[in-house]
C-alpha positions in Angstrom: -171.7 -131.4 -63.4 -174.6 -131.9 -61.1 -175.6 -135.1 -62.1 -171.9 -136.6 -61.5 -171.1 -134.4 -57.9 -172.7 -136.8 -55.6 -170.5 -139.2 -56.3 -167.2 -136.8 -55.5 -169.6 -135.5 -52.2 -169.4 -139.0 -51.0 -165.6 -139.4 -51.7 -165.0 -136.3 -49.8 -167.4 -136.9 -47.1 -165.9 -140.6 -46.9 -162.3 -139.1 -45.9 -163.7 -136.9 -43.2 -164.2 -133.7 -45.3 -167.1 -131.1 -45.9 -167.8 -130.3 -49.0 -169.4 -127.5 -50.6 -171.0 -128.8 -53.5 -170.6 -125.8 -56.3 -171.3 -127.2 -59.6 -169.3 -125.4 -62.5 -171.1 -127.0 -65.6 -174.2 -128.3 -66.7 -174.4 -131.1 -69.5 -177.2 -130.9 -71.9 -177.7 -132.7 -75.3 -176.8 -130.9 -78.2 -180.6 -129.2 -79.7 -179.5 -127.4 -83.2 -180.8 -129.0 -86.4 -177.5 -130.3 -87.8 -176.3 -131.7 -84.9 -179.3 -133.3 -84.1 -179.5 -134.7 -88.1 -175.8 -136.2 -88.0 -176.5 -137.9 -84.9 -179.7 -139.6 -86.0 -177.7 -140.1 -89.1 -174.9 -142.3 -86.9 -177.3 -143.8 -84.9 -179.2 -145.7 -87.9 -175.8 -146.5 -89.6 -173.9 -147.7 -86.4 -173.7 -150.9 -87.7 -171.1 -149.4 -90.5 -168.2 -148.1 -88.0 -165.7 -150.7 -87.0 -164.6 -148.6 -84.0 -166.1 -146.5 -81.3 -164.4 -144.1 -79.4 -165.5 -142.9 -75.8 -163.8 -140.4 -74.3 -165.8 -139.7 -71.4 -168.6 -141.5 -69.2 -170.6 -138.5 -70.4 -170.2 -139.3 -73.9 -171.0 -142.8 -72.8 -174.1 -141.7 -71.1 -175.5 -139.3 -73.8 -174.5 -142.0 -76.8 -176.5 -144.3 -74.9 -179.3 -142.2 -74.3 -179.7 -141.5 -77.9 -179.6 -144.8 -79.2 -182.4 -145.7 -76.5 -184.5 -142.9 -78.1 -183.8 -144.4 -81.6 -183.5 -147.9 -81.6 -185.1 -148.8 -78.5 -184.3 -149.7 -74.9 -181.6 -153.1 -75.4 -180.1 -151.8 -78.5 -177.1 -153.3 -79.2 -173.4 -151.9 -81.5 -172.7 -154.9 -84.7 -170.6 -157.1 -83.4 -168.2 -156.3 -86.1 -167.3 -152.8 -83.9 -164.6 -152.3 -81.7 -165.2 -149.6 -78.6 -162.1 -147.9 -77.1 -162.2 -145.9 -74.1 -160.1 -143.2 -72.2 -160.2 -144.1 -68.4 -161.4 -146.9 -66.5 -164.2 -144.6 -65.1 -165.0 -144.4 -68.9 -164.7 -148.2 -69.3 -167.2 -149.1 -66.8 -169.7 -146.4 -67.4 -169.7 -148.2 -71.2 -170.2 -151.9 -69.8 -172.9 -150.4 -67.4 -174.8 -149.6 -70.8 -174.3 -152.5 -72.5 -171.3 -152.1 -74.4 -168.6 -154.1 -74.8 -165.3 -152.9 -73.8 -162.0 -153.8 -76.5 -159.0 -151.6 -75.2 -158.8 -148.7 -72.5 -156.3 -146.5 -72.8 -153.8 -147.6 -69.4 -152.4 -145.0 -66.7 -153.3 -141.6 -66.6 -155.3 -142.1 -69.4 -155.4 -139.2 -71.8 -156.3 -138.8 -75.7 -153.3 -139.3 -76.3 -152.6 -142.7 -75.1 -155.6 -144.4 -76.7 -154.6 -142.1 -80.1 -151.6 -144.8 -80.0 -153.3 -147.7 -79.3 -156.2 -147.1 -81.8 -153.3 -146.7 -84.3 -152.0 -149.6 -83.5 -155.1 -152.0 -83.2 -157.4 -150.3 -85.8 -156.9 -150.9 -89.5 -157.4 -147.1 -90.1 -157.3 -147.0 -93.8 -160.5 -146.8 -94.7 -162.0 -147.6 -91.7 -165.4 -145.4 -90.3 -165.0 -144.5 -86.9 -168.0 -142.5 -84.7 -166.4 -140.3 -81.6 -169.6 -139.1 -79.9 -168.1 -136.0 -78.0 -168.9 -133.0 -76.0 -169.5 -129.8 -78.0 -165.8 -128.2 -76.9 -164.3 -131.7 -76.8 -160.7 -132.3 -77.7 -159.8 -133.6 -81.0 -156.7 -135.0 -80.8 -158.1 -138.8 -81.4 -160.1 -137.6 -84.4 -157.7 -135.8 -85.5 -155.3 -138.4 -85.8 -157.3 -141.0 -87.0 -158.0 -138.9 -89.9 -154.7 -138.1 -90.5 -153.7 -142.2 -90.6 -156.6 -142.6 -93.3 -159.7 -143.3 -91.2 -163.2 -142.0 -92.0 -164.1 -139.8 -88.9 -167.7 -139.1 -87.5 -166.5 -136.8 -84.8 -170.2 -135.7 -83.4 -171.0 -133.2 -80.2 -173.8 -135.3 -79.1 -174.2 -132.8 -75.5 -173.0 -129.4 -74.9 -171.1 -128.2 -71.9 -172.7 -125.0 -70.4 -172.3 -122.8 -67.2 -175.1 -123.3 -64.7 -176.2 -120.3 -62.4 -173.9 -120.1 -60.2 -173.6 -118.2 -56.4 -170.7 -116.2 -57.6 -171.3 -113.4 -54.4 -171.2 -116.7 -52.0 -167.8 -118.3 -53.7 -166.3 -115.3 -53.7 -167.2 -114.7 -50.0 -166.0 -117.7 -48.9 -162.7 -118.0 -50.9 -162.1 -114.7 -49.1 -162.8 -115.7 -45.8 -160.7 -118.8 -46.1 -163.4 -121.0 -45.8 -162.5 -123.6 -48.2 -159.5 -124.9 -47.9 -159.2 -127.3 -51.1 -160.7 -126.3 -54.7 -161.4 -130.2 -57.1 -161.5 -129.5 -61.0 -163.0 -132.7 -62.8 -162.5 -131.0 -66.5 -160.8 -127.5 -68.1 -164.3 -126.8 -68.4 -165.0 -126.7 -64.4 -162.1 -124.5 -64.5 -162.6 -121.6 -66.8 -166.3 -121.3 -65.3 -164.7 -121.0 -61.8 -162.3 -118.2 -63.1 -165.1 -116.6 -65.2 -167.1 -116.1 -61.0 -163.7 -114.7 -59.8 -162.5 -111.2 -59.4 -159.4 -110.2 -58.2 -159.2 -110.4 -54.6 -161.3 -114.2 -54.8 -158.7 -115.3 -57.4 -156.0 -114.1 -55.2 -157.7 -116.4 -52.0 -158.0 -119.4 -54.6 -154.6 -119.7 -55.1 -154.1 -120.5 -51.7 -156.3 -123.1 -51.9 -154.9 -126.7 -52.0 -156.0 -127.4 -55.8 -156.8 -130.9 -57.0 -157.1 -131.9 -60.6 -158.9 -135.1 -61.9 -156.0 -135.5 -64.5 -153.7 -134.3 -67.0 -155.4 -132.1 -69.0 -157.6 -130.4 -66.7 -153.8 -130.0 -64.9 -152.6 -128.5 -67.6 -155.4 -125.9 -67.6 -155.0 -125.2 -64.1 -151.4 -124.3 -65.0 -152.1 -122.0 -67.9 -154.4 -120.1 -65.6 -151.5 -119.5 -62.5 -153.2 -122.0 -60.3 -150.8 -125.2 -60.5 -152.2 -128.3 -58.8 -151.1 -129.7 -56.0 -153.1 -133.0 -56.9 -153.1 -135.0 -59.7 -154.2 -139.0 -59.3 -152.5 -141.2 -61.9 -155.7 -142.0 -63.0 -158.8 -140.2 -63.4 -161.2 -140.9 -60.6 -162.8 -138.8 -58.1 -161.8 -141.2 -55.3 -158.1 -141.2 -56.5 -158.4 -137.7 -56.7 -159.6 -137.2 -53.0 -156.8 -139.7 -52.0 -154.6 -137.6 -53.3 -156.1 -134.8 -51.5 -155.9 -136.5 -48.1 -152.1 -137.6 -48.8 -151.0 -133.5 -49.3 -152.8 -132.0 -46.8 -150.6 -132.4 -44.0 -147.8 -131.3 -46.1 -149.8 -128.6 -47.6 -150.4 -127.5 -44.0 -146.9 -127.6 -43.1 -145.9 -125.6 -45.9 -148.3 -122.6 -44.7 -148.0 -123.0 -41.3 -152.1 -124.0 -41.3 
């Protein structure tokens, strides 16, 4: 998104690369009437969920945001709940804010991981958990919490949109073999980028060194015929450009660049 590429910019330019910033998504928070009514409605009654789940340092960032609006700038969570995050990236966006941090999902860090240790740490039966989420977010976490007994608030509290894009440039310079590695940082980044493409661009792309941020953006990469030759083992941009700087020389090799 463009308030998060700076960070990869400097990553990139750190290790002696160019980049060419191309932002494939724009974050917004959500604006219809419902949404906007179940989110006041979590806000006031935070105090009633024994667990919150953060996915994201975006839902980190827009959660935060709201309960500013709300309550007021050093609002504070009861003390009574428990936040859970996916990602140390995720972890410290959440103690930036103010949040304490309980468990982060280890590794990789997927859904799935923290979906097992929330099982394991959270007496679900019963218990009222609040996922603030993007619009088109996953719900594996919700959805097994729910299934174990616990009473979801699974709430799009920002929306995940395509920004105008140069689709004449990208395409000219994928075609020229200007750009010689392609970073996804969500499945998002990657549908927008295919949506710009037509066929002789999505030909170039894919011989493009391609870098994912982690497993399930990789996974959309692969659905899509463009496999990733990157994938840190844990999802950070500067583990993701270490990556990138570790296979280029054998990417190289391989084509004969």
């Amino acid at each position: 998104a463009r308030e998060q590429v700076a960070e990869l910019a400097g990553a990139l330019r750190a290790a002696g690369a160019a980049p060419v910033l191309e932002p494939m998504i724009e974050l917004v928070p959500a604006e219809d009437d419902e949404t906007r009514n179940r989110i006041a409605a979590a806000i006031a009654d935070r105090a009633e969920y024994g667990a919150l789940v953060f996915s994201s340092s975006n839902a980190v960032r827009f959660f935060a945001r709201e309960l500013e609006v709300a309550a007021g700038r050093g609002a504070r969570l009861a003390s009574a709940t428990k936040t859970f995050c996916v990602g140390e990236r995720t972890a410290q966006a959440a103690l930036a804010a103010g949040f304490p941090v309980h468990v982060v999902a280890p590794g990789q860090s997927d859904a799935e991981a923290l979906l097992g240790q929330l099982l394991q740490t959270v007496p679900t039966a019963g218990e009222r958990v609040l996922i603030p989420r993007s619009r088109i977010g996953r719900t594996v976490i919700a959805d097994g919490l729910r299934d174990a007994g616990a009473e979801v608030d699974s709430i799009a509290f920002y929306e995940n949109r395509r920004p105008t894009i140069d689709v004449a440039g990208l395409r000219g310079r994928l075609v020229r073999g200007e750009l010689f590695a392609l970073t996804f940082t969500s499945s998002s980044t990657v549908d927008h980028f295919l949506d710009c493409l037509d066929e002789e661009s999505r030909e170039a792309a894919a011989r493009c060194m391609i870098a994912a941020i982690g497993r399930t953006t990789a996974k959309r990469l692969e659905a899509v015929g463009l496999a990733p030759d990157v994938v840190p083992n844990r999802p950070d941009v500067w583990a993701m450009v270490e990556g990138l700087v570790a296979a280029a020389p054998v990417r190289g090799e391989a084509t004969g660049d």
